[in-house]
DOFI-935479 format. One record per residue (C-alpha): y, x, z; residue in three letters. Coordinates in nm, 2 decimals, padded with zeros to 4 digits. Layout:
N
@v Y u X w Z bavex ALA $
...
end
This chain:
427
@v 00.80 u -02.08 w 04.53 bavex UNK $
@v 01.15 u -02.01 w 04.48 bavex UNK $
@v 01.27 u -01.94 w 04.11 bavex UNK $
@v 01.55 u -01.69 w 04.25 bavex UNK $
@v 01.45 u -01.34 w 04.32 bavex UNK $
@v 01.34 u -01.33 w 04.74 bavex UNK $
@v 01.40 u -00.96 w 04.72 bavex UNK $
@v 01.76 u -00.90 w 04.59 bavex UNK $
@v 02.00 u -00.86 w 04.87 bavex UNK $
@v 02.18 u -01.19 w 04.75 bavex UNK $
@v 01.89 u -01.40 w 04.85 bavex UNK $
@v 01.97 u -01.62 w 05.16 bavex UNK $
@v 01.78 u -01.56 w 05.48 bavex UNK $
@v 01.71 u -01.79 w 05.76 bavex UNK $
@v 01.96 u -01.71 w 06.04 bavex UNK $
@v 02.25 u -01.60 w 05.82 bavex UNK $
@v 02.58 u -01.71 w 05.97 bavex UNK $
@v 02.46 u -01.65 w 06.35 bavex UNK $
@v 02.60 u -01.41 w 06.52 bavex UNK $
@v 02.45 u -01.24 w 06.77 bavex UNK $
@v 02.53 u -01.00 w 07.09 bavex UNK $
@v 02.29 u -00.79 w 07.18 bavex UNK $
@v 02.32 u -00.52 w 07.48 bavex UNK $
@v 02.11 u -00.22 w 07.42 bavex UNK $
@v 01.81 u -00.25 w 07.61 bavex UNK $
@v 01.41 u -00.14 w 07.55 bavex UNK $
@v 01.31 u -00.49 w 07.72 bavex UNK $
@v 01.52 u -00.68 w 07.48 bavex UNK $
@v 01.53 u -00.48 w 07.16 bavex UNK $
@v 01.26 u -00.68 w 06.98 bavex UNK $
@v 01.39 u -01.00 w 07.00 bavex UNK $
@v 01.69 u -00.86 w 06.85 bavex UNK $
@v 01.52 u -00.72 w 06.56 bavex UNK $
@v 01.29 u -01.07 w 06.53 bavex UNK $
@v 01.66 u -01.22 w 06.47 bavex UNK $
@v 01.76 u -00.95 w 06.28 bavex UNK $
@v 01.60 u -00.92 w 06.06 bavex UNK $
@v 01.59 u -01.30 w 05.92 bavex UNK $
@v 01.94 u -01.28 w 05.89 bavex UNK $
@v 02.16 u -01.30 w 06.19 bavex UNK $
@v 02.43 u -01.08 w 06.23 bavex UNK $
@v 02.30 u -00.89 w 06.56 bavex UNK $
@v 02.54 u -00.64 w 06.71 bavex UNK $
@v 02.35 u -00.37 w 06.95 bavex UNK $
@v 02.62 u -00.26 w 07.20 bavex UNK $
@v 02.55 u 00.06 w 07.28 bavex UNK $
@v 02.71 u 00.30 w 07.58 bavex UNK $
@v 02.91 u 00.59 w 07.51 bavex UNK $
@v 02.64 u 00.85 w 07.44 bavex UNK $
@v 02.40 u 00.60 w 07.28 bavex UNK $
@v 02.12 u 00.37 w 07.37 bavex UNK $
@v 01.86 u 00.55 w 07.60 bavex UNK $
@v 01.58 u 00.46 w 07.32 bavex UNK $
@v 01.73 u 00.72 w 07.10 bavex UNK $
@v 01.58 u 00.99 w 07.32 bavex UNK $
@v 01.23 u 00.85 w 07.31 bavex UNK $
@v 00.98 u 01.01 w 07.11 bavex UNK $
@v 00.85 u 01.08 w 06.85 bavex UNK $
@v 01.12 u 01.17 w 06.63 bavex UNK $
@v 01.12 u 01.19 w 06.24 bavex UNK $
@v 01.05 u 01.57 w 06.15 bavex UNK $
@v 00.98 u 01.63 w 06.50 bavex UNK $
@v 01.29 u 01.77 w 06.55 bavex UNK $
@v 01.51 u 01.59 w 06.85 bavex UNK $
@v 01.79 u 01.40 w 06.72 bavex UNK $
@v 01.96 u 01.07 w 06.84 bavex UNK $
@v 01.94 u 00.95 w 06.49 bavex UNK $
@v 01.55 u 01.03 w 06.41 bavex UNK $
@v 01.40 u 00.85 w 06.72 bavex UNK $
@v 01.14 u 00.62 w 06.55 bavex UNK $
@v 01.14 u 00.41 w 06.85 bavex UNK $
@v 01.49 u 00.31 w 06.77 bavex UNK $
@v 01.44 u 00.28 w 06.41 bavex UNK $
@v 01.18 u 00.03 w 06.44 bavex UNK $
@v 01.31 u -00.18 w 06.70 bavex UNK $
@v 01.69 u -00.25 w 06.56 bavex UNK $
@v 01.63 u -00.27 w 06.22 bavex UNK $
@v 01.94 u -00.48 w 06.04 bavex UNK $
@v 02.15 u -00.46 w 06.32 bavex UNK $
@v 02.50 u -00.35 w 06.36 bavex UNK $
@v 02.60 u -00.06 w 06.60 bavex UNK $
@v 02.93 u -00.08 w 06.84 bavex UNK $
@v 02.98 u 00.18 w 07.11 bavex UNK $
@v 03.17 u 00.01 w 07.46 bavex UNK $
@v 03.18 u 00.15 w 07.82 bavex UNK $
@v 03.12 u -00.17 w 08.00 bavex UNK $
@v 03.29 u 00.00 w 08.31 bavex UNK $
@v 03.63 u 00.04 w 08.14 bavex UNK $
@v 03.86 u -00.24 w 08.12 bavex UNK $
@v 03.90 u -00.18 w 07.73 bavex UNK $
@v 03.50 u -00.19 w 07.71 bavex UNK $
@v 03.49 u -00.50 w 07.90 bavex UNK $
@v 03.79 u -00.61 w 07.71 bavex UNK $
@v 03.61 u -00.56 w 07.34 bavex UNK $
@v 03.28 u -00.73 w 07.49 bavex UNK $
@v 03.48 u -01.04 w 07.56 bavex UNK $
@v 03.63 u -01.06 w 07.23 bavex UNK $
@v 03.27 u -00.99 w 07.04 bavex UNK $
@v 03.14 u -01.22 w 07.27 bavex UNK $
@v 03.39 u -01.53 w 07.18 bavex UNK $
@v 03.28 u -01.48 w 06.78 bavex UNK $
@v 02.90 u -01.49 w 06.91 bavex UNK $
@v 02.65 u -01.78 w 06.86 bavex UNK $
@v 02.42 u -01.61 w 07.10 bavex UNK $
@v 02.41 u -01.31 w 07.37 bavex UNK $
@v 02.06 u -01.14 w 07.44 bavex UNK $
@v 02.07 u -00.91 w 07.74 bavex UNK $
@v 01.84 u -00.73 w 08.04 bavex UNK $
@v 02.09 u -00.60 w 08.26 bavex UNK $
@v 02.02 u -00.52 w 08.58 bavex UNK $
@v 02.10 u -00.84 w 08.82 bavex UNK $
@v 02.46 u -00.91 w 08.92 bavex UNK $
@v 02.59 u -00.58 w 08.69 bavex UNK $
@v 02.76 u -00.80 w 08.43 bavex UNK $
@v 02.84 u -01.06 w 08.69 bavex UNK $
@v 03.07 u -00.80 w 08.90 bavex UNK $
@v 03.22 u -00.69 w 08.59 bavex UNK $
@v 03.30 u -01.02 w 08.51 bavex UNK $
@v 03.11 u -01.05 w 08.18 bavex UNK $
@v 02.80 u -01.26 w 08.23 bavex UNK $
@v 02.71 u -01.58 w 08.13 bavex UNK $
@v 02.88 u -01.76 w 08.46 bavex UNK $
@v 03.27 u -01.59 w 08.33 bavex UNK $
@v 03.17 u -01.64 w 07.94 bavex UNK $
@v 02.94 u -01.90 w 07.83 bavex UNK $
@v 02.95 u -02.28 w 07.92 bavex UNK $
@v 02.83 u -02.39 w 08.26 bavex UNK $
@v 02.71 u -02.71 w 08.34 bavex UNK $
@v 02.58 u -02.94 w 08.57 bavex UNK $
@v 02.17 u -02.90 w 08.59 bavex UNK $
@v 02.14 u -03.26 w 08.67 bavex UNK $
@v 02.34 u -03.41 w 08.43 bavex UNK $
@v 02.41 u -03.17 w 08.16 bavex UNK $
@v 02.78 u -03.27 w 08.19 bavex UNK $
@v 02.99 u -02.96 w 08.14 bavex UNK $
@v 03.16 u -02.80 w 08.47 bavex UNK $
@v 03.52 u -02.78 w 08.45 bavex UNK $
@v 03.70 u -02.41 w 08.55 bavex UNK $
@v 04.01 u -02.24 w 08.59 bavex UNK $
@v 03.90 u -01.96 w 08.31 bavex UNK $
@v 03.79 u -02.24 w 08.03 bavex UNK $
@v 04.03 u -02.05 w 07.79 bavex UNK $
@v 03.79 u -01.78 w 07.78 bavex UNK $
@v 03.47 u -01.94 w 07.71 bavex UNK $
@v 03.29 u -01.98 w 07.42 bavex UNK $
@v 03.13 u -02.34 w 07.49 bavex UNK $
@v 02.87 u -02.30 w 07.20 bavex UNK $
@v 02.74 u -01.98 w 07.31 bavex UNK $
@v 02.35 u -01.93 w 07.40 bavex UNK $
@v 02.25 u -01.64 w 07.64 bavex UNK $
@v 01.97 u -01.54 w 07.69 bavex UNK $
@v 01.87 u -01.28 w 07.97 bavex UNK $
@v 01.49 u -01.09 w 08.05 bavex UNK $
@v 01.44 u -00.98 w 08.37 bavex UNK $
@v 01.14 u -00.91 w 08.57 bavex UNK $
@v 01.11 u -01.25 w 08.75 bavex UNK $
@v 01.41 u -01.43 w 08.68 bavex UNK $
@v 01.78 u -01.46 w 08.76 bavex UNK $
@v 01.68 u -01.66 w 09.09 bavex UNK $
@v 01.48 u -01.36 w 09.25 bavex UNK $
@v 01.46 u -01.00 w 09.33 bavex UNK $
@v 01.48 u -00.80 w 09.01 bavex UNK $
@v 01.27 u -00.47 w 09.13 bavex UNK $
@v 01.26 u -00.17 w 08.89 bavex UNK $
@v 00.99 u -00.24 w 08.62 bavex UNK $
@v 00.81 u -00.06 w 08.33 bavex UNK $
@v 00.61 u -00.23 w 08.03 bavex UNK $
@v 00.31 u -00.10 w 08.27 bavex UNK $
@v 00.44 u -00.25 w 08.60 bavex UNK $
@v 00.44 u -00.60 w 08.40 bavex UNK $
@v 00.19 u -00.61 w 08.24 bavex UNK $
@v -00.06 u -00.46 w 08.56 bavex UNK $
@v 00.13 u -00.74 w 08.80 bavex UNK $
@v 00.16 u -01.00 w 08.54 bavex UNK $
@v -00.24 u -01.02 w 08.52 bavex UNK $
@v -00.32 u -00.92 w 08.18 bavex UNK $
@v -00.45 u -00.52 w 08.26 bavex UNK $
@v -00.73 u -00.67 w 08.46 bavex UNK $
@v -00.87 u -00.84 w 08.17 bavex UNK $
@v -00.85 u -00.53 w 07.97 bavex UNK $
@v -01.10 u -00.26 w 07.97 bavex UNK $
@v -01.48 u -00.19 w 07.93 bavex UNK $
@v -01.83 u -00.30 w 08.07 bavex UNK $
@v -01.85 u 00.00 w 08.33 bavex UNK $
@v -01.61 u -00.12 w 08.60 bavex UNK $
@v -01.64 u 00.20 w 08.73 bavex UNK $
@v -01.37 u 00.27 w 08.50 bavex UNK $
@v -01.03 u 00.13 w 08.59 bavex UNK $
@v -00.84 u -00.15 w 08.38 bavex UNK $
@v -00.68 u -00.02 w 08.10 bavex UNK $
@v -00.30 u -00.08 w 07.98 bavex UNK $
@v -00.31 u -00.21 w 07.61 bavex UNK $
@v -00.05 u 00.03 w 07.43 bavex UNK $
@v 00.27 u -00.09 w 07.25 bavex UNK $
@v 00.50 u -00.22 w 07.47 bavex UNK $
@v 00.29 u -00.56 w 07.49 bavex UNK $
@v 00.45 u -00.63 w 07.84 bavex UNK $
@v 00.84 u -00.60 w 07.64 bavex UNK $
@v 00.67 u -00.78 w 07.36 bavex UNK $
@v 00.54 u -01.12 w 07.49 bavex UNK $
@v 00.96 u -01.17 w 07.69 bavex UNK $
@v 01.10 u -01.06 w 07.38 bavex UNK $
@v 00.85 u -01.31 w 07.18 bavex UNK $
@v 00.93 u -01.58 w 07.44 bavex UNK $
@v 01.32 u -01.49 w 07.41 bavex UNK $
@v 01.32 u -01.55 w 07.03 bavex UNK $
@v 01.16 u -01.85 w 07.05 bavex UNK $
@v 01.32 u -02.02 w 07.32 bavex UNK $
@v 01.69 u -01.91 w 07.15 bavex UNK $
@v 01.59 u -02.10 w 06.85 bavex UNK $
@v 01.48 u -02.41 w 07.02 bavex UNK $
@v 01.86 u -02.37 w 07.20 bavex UNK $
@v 01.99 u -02.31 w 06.86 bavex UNK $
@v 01.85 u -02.66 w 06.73 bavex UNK $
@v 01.97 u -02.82 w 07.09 bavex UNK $
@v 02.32 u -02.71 w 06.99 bavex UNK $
@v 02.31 u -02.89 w 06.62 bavex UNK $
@v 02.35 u -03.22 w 06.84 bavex UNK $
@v 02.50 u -03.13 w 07.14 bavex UNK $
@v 02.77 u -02.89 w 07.05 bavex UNK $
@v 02.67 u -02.69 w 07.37 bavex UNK $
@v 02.54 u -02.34 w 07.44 bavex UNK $
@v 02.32 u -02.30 w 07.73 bavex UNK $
@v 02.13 u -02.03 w 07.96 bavex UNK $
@v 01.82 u -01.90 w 07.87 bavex UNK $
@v 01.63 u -01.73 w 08.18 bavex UNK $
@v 01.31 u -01.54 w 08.08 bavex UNK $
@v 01.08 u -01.41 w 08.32 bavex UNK $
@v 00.90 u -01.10 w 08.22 bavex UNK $
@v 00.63 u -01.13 w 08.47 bavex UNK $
@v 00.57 u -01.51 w 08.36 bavex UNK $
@v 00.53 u -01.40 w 08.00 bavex UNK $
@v 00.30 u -01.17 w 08.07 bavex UNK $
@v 00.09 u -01.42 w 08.30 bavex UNK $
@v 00.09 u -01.64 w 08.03 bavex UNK $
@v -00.04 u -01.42 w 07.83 bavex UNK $
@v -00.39 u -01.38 w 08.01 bavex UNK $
@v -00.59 u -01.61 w 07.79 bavex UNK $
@v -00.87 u -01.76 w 08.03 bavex UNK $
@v -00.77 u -01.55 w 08.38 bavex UNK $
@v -00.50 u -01.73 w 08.52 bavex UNK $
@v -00.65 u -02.09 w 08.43 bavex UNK $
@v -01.02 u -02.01 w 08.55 bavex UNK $
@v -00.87 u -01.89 w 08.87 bavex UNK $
@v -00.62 u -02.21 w 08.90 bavex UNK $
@v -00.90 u -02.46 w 08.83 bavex UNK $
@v -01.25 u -02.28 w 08.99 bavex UNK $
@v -01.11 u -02.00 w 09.16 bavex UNK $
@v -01.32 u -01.80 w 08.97 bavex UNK $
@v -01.19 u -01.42 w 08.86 bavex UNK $
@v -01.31 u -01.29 w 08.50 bavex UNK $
@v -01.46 u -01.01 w 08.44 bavex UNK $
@v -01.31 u -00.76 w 08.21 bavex UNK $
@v -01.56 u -00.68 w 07.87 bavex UNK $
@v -01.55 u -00.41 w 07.61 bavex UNK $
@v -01.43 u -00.54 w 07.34 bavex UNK $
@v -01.43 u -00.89 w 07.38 bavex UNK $
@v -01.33 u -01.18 w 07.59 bavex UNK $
@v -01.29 u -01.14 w 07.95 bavex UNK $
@v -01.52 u -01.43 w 08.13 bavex UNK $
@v -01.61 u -01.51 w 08.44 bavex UNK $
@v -01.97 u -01.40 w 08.30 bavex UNK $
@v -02.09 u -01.09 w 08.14 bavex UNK $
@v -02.14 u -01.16 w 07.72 bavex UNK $
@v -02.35 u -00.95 w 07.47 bavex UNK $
@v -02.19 u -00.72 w 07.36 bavex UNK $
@v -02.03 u -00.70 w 06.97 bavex UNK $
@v -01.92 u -00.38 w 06.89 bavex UNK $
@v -02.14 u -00.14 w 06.67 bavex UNK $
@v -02.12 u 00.22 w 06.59 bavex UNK $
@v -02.18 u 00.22 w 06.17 bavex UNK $
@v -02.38 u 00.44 w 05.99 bavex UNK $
@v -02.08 u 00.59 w 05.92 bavex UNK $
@v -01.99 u 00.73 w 06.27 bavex UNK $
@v -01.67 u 00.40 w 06.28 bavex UNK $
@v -01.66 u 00.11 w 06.49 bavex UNK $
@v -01.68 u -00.25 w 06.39 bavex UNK $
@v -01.65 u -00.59 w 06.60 bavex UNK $
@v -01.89 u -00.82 w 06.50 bavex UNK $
@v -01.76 u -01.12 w 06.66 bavex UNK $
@v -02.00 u -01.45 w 06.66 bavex UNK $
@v -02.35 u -01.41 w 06.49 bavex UNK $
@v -02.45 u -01.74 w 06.29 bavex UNK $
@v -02.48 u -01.98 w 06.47 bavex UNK $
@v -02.53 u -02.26 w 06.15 bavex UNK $
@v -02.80 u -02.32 w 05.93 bavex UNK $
@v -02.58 u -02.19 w 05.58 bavex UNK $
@v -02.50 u -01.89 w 05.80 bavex UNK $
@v -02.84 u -01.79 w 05.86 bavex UNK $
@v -02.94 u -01.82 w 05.55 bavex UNK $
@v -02.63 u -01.62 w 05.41 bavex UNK $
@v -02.72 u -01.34 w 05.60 bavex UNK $
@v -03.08 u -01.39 w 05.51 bavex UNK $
@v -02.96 u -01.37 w 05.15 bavex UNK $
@v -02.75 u -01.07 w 05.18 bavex UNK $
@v -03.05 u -00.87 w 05.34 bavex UNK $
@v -03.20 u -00.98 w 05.01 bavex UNK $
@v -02.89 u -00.82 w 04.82 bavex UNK $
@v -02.93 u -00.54 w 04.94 bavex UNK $
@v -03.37 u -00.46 w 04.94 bavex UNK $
@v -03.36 u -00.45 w 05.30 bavex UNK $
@v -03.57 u -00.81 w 05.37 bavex UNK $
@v -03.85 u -00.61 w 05.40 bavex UNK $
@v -03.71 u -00.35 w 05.71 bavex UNK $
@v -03.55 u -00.60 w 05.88 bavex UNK $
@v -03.80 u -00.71 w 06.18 bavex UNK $
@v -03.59 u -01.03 w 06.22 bavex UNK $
@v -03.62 u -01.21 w 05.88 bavex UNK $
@v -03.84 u -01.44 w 06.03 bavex UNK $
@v -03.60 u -01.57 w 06.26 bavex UNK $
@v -03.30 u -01.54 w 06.06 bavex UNK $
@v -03.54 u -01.83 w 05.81 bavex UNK $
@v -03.62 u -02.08 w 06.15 bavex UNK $
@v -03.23 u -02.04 w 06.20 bavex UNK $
@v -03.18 u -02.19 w 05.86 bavex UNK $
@v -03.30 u -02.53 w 06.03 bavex UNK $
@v -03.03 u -02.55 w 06.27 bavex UNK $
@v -02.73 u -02.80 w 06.23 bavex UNK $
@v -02.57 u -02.56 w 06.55 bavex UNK $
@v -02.69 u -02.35 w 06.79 bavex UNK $
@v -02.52 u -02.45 w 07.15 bavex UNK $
@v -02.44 u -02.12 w 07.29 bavex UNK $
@v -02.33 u -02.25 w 07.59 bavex UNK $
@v -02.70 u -02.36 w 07.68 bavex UNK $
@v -02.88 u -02.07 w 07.57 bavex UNK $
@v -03.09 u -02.04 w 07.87 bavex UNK $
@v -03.22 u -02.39 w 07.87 bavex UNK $
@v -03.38 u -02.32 w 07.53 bavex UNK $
@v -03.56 u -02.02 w 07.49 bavex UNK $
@v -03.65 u -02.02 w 07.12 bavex UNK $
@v -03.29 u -02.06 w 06.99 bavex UNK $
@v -03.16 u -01.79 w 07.25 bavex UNK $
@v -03.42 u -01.60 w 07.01 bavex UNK $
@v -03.31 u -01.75 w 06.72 bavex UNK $
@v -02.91 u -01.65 w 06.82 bavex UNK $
@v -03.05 u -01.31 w 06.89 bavex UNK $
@v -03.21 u -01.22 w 06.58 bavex UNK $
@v -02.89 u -01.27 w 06.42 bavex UNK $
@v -02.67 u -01.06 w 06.63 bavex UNK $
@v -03.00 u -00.81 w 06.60 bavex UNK $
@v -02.96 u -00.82 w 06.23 bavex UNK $
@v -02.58 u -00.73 w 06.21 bavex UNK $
@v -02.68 u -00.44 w 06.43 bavex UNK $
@v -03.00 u -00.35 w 06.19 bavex UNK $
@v -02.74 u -00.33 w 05.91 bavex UNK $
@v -02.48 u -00.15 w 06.12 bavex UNK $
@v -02.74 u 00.18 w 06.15 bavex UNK $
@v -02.75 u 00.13 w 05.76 bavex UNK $
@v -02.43 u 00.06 w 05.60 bavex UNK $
@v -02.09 u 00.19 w 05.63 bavex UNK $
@v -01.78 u 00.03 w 05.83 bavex UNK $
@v -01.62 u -00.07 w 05.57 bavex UNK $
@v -01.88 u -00.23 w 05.38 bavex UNK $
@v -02.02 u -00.43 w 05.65 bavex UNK $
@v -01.69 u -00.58 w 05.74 bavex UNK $
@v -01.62 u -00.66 w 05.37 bavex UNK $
@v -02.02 u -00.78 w 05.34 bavex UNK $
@v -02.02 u -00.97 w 05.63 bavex UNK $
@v -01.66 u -01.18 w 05.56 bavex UNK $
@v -01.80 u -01.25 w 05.24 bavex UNK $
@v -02.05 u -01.40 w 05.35 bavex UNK $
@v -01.86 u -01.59 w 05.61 bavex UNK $
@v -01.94 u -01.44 w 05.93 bavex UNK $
@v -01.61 u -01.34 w 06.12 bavex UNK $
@v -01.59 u -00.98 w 06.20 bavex UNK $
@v -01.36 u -00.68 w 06.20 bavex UNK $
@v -01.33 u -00.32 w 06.14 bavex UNK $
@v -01.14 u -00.09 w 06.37 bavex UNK $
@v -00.89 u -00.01 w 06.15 bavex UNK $
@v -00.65 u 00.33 w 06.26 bavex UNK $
@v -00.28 u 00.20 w 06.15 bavex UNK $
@v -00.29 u 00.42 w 05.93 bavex UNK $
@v -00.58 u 00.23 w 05.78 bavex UNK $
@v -00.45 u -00.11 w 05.85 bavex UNK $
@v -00.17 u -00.05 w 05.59 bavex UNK $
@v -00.32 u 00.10 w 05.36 bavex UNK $
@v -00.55 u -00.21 w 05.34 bavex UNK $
@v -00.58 u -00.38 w 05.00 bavex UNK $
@v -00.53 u -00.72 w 05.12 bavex UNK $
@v -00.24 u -00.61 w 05.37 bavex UNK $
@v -00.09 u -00.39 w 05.03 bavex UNK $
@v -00.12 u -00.73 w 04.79 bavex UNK $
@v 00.06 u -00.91 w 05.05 bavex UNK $
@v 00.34 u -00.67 w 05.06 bavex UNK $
@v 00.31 u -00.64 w 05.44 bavex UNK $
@v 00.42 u -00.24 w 05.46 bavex UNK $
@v 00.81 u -00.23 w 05.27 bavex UNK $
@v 01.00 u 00.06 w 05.24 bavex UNK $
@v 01.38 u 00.06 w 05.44 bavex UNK $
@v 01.59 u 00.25 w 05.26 bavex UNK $
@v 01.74 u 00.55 w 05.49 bavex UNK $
@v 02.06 u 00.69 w 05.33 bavex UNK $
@v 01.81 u 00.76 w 04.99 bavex UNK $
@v 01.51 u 00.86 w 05.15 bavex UNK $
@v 01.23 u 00.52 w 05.14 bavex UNK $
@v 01.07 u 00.52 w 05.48 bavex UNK $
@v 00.75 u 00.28 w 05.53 bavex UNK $
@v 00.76 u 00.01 w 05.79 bavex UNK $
@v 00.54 u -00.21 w 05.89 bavex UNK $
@v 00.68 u -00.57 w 05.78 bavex UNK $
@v 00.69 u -00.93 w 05.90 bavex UNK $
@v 00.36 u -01.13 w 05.98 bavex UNK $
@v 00.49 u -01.44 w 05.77 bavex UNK $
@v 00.66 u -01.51 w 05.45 bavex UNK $
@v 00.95 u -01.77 w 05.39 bavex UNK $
@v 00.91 u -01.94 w 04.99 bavex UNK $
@v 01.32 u -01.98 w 05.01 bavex UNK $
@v 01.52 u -01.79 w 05.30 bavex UNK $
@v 01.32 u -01.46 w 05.31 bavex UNK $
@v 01.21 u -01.16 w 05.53 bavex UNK $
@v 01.43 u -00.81 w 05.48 bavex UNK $
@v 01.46 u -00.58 w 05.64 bavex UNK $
@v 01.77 u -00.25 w 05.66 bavex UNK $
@v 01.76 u 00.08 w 05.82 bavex UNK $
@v 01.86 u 00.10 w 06.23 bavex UNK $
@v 02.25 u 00.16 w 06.28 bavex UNK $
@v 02.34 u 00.53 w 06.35 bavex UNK $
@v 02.54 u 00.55 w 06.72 bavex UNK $
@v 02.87 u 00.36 w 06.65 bavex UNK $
@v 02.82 u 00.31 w 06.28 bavex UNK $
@v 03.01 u -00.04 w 06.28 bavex UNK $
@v 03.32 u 00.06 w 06.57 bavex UNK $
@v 03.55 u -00.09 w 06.26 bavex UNK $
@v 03.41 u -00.45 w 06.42 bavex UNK $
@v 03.63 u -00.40 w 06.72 bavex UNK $
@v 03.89 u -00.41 w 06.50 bavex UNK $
@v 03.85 u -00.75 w 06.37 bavex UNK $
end
């Protein structure tokens, strides 16, 4: 670890000394705030009147304001907020100018808007040759910025038709909604919540603009990023897409669990406490069985549990094949009983207790945790995970960042207020 103090506001960050231009948009905000918020200098341009994600509920106190939509808050923490009509030649004008200080642009305009205005990557950044990566030459070189990255979300890609879109539209046509849902397909597919569809571009965005970032250490040349929401989201269907590509084979969409082209057993268990856990994979290992055997000892509950005798033949195993479960009758038994013992302690114990049992005794598992719960977690509290943002005195919580850098770290500031940083366009 560090011996300076990764929490004072002097401490160094990853990305500080990028700049980066940002366009208000929901479908790009987050990889905005990913930059954000490990240092680069991002600054939302917002039009007059403010981003349309200031009028999204909920709002803090319930009461309606621009400034209290918690939608904004959390996705443009540690930016900077300018206010420019795009339409107006001043607007257009400023956008330029912040543009030629930028390292990177993130935007996810509608197709051909910033190319009529004459403000896209074509008029701006550097253009070159795909075949040869030699830079094109132009009569308006004078008002490029040669070292600039842009990168630009749409629904399928600069190249094609750019048809109006929501998280749910993506994610349904993208292919992930029909591996989410439950056993009864009665039911339809269900949308995960979130913004997952926004989510996986803006992941993809990020990532890809640091890659372009490193490109640019040796080549001393910006370039285009094109992300395709729809692909992101296809590439985000775990087994679907690839069982179709290589067997033609569609999966089949499980409660809780993977989707598969066959029907599993299922994991998740109502507790004695009324609360759902996942159980995950029963043992499947010798040590495992004979862990859980243990624990049923621990507990004075050997003697209920109409499976022990299994759960002590499972001791003898190296590894149970799963895959071949109905070539071998007496370990499909043996794999059984254990999954039937989890449940046997499920009608018995609380949530809690059999999720915290269970990992300790190193069987994977997970309680379904409300938010609410998730933060208040002991492991996610030691780690530090929720932080408080400061807002004009007031700590709010936040949820904070999955990972933790020894040297350059994580932080994290309160969104901008509508214009809060105008003095920029005076620079």
């Amino acid at each position: 670890m560090s011996a300076f103090d990764a929490s004072s506001p002097a401490s160094p960050r990853p990305l500080d000394g990028v700049r980066v231009i940002e366009l208000t948009s929901e479908r790009c905000a987050l990889a905005g705030k990913l930059l954000a918020d490990m240092g680069a200098d991002v600054i939302v341009v917002e039009p007059p009147g403010g981003s349309p994600m200031r009028a999204y509920e909920p709002f803090a106190g319930d009461e309606p304001d621009r400034e209290q939509a918690l939608w904004w808050w959390h996705y443009n923490t540690s930016k900077r907020s300018v206010v420019l009509d795009l339409d107006e030649t001043v607007g257009a004008d400023d956008f330029r100018r912040l543009v030629s200080t930028a390292d990177m642009v993130i935007e996810a305009e509608p197709l051909g808007r910033l190319d009529a205005a004459g403000l896209d990557w074509r008029q701006l950044g550097a253009v070159s040759h795909a075949a040869t990566g030699a830079a094109q030459p132009s009569t308006d070189a004078g008002r490029r910025n040669e070292r600039l990255i842009w990168v630009s979300i749409t629904h399928n890609g600069r190249e094609r038709s750019d048809p109006p879109a929501t998280d749910l539209t993506v994610l349904a046509e993208g292919g992930p909604v029909w591996s989410c849902g439950y056993d009864d397909h009665t039911i339809p597919p269900v949308r995960g919540g979130g913004n997952q569809g926004l989510q996986m571009a803006c992941h993809y965005a990020a990532a890809t603009l640091m890659a372009a970032l490193m490109w640019r250490e040796d080549s001393g040349r910006g370039q285009l990023i094109d992300v395709s929401m729809l692909a992101a989201a296809n590439l985000t269907c775990e087994f679907a897409t690839y069982f179709w590509l290589n067997q033609q084979v569609d999966v089949q969409r499980q409660t809780g669990r993977h989707a598969l082209p066959q029907i599993s057993e299922p994991t998740q268990v109502r507790c004695a406490d009324g609360r759902w856990l996942n159980t995950g994979v029963p043992p499947r290992r010798g040590p495992e069985f004979a862990a859980l055997s243990g624990w049923l000892a621990e507990l004075g509950l050997a003697s209920e549990c109409p499976y022990t005798e299994l759960l002590k033949l499972g001791e003898s195993y190296e590894q149970i094949d799963i895959l071949h479960l109905d070539a071998d009758p007496l370990s499909a038994e043996v794999f059984g009983a254990g999954r039937d013992t989890i449940n046997f302690l499920a009608e018995r114990l609380g949530a809690h207790e059999l999720f915290v049992g269970l990992q300790s005794i190193g069987l994977a598992c997970g309680i379904v945790y409300s938010p609410e719960e998730m933060l208040a977690d002991e492991h996610f509290v030691a780690r530090g995970f929720p932080v408080e943002i400061d807002h004009d005195g007031t700590p709010v919580t936040y949820p904070g960042a999955p990972y933790r850098f020894s040297a350059t770290p994580w932080r994290s500031t309160r969104a901008p207020r509508l214009g809060e940083h105008q003095d920029l366009l005076a620079d």
